[in-house]
C-alpha positions, 0 to 999 in steps of 0.5 A: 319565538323570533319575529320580523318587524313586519309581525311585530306591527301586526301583533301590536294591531291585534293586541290594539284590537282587542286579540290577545297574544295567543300561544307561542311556537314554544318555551325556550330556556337558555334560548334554546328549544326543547328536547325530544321528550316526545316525538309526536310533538317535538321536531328532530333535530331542535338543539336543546339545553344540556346541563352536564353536572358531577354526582355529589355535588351541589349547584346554584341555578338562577332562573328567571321568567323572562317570558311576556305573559305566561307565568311558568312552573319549574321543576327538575325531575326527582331533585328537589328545589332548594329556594336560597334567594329570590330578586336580591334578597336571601330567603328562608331555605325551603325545599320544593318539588316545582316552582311557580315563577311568574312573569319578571320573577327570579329564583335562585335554588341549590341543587343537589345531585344526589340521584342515582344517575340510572339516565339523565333527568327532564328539566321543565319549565311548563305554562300555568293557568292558560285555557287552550290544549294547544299549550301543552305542546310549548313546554320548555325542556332542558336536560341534567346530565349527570357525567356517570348517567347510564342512558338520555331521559326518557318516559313522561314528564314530571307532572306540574300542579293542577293546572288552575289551582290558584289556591296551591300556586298563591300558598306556595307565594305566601311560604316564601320569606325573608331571611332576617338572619342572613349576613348581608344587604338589604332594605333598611328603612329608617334604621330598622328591619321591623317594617311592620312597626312604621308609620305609613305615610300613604296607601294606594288600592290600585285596581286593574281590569280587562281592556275595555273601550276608551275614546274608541281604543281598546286601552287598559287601566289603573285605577280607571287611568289608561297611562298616556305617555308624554310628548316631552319625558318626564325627568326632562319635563321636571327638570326645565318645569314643562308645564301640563307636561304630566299631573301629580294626581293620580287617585288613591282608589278608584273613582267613581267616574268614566275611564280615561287616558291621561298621564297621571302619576303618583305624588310619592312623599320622599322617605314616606313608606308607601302601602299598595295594594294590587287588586286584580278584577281581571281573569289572568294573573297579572305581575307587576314591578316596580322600578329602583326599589325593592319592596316588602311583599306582606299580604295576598288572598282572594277577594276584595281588599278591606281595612280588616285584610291588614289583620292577615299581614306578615309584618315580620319576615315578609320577603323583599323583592321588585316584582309580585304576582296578583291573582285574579280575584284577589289582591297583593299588598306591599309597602316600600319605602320610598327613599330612592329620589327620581321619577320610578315606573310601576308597571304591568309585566304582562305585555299585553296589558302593560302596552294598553296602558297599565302603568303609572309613574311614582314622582319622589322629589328630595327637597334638598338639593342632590349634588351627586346628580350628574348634569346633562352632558353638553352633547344632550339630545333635547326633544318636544318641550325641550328642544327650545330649552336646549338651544338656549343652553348652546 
């Protein structure tokens, strides 16, 4: 979808005033449209995906969602998908038919061209869990050439899941785990890969809803926080001690008051192992990141969260990656160990809720004092608070 700045204003005053996205002109992959699997919804002439491939062989595919709001299922018609990696990390070699890849997620699968080559094959990347017909005609679709094919693709689609089963799409997530064998790196938190076995220093619950008013402003929230972001950046404000600048003291749970719009962050212990829990009392499957870290993926179910619901934790080869997807009506829960120092962003992938203020901010200070830091260069450009700052350094 290419959109001029004239409707990228006006995009950002419909999701202000409460109107969602809406449906796309289409699904690109590799940036390109569509091929003509159907006449009476593809134009002609729409330059597609062609992956030209050997019979025989095996290949790697990297795929990722780099969409705004749609989580997508892949699948790659009569190939199986074998699942190698996920953001990072190796993962326990599965087989699977399709895919449900949401959004900021990464999968790598092994594929192998063992298929007759009687024509080429649809690649597809359709839309998951979205409530309008008009989505059917946005679906994504490359083509495998095989170099002995005997004719282009043809026929229907290769079908996706049912198109609201949750359940199927959240016990897909949960067969995806780590590969503790594998010979390579990985979060090593305090000498040992048993992460179920250490002692968490923090827990947040951390509960998201629909946009809602605030101060007269559609805004969504966190914990009943709608991110505010500071005049003044927050490592520069930390680093020349602006003060009011930002407050460490955003809550464990959700408080029993009105929501607000603040710039509230986590006060994150350094070298502390950090329980979240991502509780999704919105409609939509909503994703959520997490800046220079990866973290242990360990449970997900519907309903509401308890102190019982960590009986259900795989605390052994939960998968560790830095993107997770919570559906609605349920919860996530994650543990990451904190030792990567800085000011790191939790956030919303969904652009919609992440732009109304879902997001938070995660404060790591190492009280030693880091030496590999680099300085700010002579030719920094200050700003706000620190604009007086800097020309008292000149």
């Amino acid at each position: 979808m290419i959109i001029e700045t004239d409707g990228l204003q006006k995009l950002r005053k419909d999701v202000e005033n409460g109107v969602d996205l809406g449906v796309p002109d289409g699904i690109l992959i590799n940036g390109l449209g569509p091929y003509r699997y159907d006449a009476a919804i593809v134009p002609d002439g729409i330059p597609y995906q062609l992956i030209n491939v050997e019979p025989g062989k095996t290949y790697r595919l990297r795929v990722h969602n780099v969409g705004i709001s749609t989580s997508l299922n892949f699948r790659i018609q009569n190939h199986n998908l074998l699942l190698v990696e996920t953001e990072g990390s190796y993962t326990v070699q599965q087989n699977y038919t399709n895919m449900d890849i949401h959004v900021g997620q990464s999968f790598s699968f092994l594929v192998t061209t063992d298929q007759n080559a009687s024509s080429d094959y649809y690649i597809v990347a359709s839309p998951r869990f979205v409530n309008s017909s008009e989505w059917n005609k946005v679906t994504g679709v490359a083509i495998l050439h095989y170099s002995n094919s005997l004719g282009p693709a043809s026929g229907p689609l290769p079908d996706p899941p049912n198109a609201y089963d949750t359940y199927f799409s959240m016990n897909q997530a949960r067969s995806i785990r780590w590969n503790v064998s594998a010979g390579a790196a990985r979060p090593n938190p305090q000498g040992s890969f048993k992460y179920g076995q250490i002692t968490v220093t923090d827990v947040y619950v951390i509960l998201n809803r629909p946009a809602e008013l605030i101060e007269g402003k559609w805004r969504t929230t966190l914990n009943g926080i709608s991110y505010l972001p500071p005049s003044t950046p927050l490592m520069l404000a930390q680093q020349f001690n602006i003060p009011g600048a930002y407050k460490l003291d955003f809550p464990y749970k959700l408080m029993s008051r009105a929501p607000k719009v603040d710039t509230s962050l986590i006060n994150g212990t350094y070298k502390g192992f950090m329980e979240i829990i991502f509780q999704n009392n919105d409609t939509t499957v909503q994703s959520y990141h997490m800046d220079g870290y990866a973290f242990f993926v360990v449970g997900m179910d519907f309903g509401v969260w308890t102190e019982n619901s960590r009986g259900t934790y795989n605390k052994w080869d939960g998968v560790a990656r830095s993107t997770t997807q919570v559906f609605p009506g349920a919860w996530t829960a994650i543990l990451v160990y904190l030792d990567n120092a800085g000011i790191w962003n939790l956030r919303a992938e969904n652009l919609d809720t992440w732009y109304l203020g879902q997001e938070v901010y995660v404060n790591v200070i190492n009280p030693e004092i880091d030496k590999s830091a680099p300085l700010l260069p002579d030719n920094a450009i200050y700003c706000a608070a620190t604009s007086i700052v800097g020309e008292g350094q000149m």
